[in-house]
C-alpha positions as CSV (number, residue, x, y, z in Angstrom):
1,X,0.0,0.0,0.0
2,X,1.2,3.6,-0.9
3,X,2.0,5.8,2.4
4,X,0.8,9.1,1.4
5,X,1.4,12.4,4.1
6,X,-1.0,13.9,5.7
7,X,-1.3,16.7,3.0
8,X,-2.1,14.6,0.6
9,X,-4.6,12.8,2.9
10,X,-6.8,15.4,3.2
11,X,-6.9,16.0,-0.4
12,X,-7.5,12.3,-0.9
13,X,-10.1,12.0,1.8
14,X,-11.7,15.0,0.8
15,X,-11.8,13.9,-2.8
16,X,-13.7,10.6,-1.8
17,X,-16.3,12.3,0.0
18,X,-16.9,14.1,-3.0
19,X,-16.9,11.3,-5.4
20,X,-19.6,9.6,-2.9
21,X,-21.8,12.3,-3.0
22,X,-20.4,12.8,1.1
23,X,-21.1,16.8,2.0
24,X,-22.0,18.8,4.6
25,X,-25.5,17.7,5.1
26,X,-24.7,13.9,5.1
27,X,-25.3,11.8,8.0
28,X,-21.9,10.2,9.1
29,X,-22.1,6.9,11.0
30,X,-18.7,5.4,12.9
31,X,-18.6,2.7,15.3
32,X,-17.7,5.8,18.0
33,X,-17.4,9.2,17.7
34,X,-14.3,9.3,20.2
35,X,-11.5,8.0,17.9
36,X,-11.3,7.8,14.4
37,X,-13.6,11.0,13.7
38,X,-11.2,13.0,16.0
39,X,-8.3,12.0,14.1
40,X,-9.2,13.1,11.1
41,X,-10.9,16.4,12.3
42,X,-7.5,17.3,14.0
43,X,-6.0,16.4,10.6
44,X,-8.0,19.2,8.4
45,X,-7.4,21.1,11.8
46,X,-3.6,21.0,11.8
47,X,-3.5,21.9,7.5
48,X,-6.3,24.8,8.6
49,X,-8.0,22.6,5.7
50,X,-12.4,22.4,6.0
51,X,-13.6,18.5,6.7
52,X,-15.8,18.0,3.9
53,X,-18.9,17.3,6.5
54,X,-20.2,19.0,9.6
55,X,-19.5,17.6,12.7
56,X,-22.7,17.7,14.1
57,X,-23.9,15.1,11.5
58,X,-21.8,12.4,13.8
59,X,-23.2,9.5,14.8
60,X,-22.6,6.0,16.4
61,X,-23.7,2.9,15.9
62,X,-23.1,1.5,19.6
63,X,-25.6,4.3,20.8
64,X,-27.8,3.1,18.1
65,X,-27.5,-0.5,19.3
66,X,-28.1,1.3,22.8
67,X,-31.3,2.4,22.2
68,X,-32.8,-0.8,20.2
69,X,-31.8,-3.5,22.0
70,X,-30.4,-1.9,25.3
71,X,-26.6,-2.8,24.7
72,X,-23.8,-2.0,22.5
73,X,-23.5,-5.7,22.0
74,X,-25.6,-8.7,20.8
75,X,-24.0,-11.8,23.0
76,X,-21.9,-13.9,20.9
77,X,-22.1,-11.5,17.2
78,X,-18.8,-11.6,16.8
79,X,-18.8,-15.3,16.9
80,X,-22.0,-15.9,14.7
81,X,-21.0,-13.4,12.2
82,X,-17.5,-15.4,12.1
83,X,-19.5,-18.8,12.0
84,X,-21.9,-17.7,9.5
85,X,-20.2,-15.1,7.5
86,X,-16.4,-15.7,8.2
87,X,-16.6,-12.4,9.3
88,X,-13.1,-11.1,11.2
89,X,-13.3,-8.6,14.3
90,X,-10.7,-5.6,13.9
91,X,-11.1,-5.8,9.9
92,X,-12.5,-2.8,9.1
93,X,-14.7,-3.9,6.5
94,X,-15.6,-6.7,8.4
95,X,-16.8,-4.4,12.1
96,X,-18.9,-2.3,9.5
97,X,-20.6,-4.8,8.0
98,X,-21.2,-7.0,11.0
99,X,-22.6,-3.9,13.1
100,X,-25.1,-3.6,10.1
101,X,-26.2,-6.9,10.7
102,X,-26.2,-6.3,14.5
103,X,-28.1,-2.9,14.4
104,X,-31.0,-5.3,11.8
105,X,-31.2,-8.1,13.7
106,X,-31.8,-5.7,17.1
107,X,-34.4,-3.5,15.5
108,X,-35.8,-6.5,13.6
109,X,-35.8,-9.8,15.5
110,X,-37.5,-11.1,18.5
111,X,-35.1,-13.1,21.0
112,X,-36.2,-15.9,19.8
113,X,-35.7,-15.5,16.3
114,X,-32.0,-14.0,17.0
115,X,-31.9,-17.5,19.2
116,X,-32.9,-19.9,16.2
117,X,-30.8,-17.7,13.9
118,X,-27.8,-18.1,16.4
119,X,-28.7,-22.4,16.6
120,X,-27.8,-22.5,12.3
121,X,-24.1,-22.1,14.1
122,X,-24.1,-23.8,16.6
123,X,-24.7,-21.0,18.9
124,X,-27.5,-20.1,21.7
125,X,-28.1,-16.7,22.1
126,X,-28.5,-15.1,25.8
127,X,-32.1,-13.7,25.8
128,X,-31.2,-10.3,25.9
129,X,-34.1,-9.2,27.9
130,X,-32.6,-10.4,30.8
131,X,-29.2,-9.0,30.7
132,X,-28.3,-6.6,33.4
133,X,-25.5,-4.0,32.5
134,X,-23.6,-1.3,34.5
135,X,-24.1,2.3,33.5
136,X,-23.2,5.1,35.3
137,X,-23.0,3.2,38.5
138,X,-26.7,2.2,38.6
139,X,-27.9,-1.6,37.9
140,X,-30.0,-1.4,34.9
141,X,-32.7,-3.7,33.8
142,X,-33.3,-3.3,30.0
């Protein structure tokens, strides 16, 4: 792969966007908004370059996950999506695709139908209904 400076980065980044129809009214979704996003805002930052999309478009899918199915995480994905799809964790490609999948099957699927899809692997899936997290301290029941 071609190493390119950071110059150059911006022009190629900002060149994508463009070519992707990507501008200042587009939604952008990353897996957080704590880490990659910040890099590359303190990148067109440091060349006094503009991002080509507004910041407050931002989102995340883990709060997305948050809110339809009460956790960032579906017990087991990773492992089904690997099983199933032979889908890697830390491959880019791979997390985007499989926290698709993740965000459809929480808005989508009942427990039970997660469980039977999970059983086509080999799997059981933990009824998430019953899960208890920690946020902020406080027990929660989702």
């Amino acid at each position: 792969k071609e190493k390119v400076d950071l110059n150059t980065f911006t022009e190629l980044f900002t060149n994508i966007c463009y070519e992707n129809n990507i501008n200042k009214n587009t939604i952008i979704v990353a897996r957080g908004t704590d880490f990659d996003p910040v890099i590359i805002h303190s990148i067109y930052d440091y060349f006094d370059k503009p991002i080509p999309y507004n910041h407050f478009n931002l989102r995340d899918i883990r709060s997305m996950l948050d809110v339809a199915v009460g956790s960032s995480y579906l017990i087991g994905f990773n492992e089904y999506c690997n099983k199933k799809y032979g889908l890697q964790k830390h491959t880019a490609l791979h997390d985007c695709v499989r926290d698709i999948i993740q965000l459809y099957y929480g808005i989508s699927k009942t427990p039970e139908e997660i469980d039977e899809l999970y059983k086509t692997v080999g799997m059981k899936y933990i009824d998430r209904l019953n899960i208890l997290y920690i946020k902020e301290d406080i027990i929660c029941q989702p």
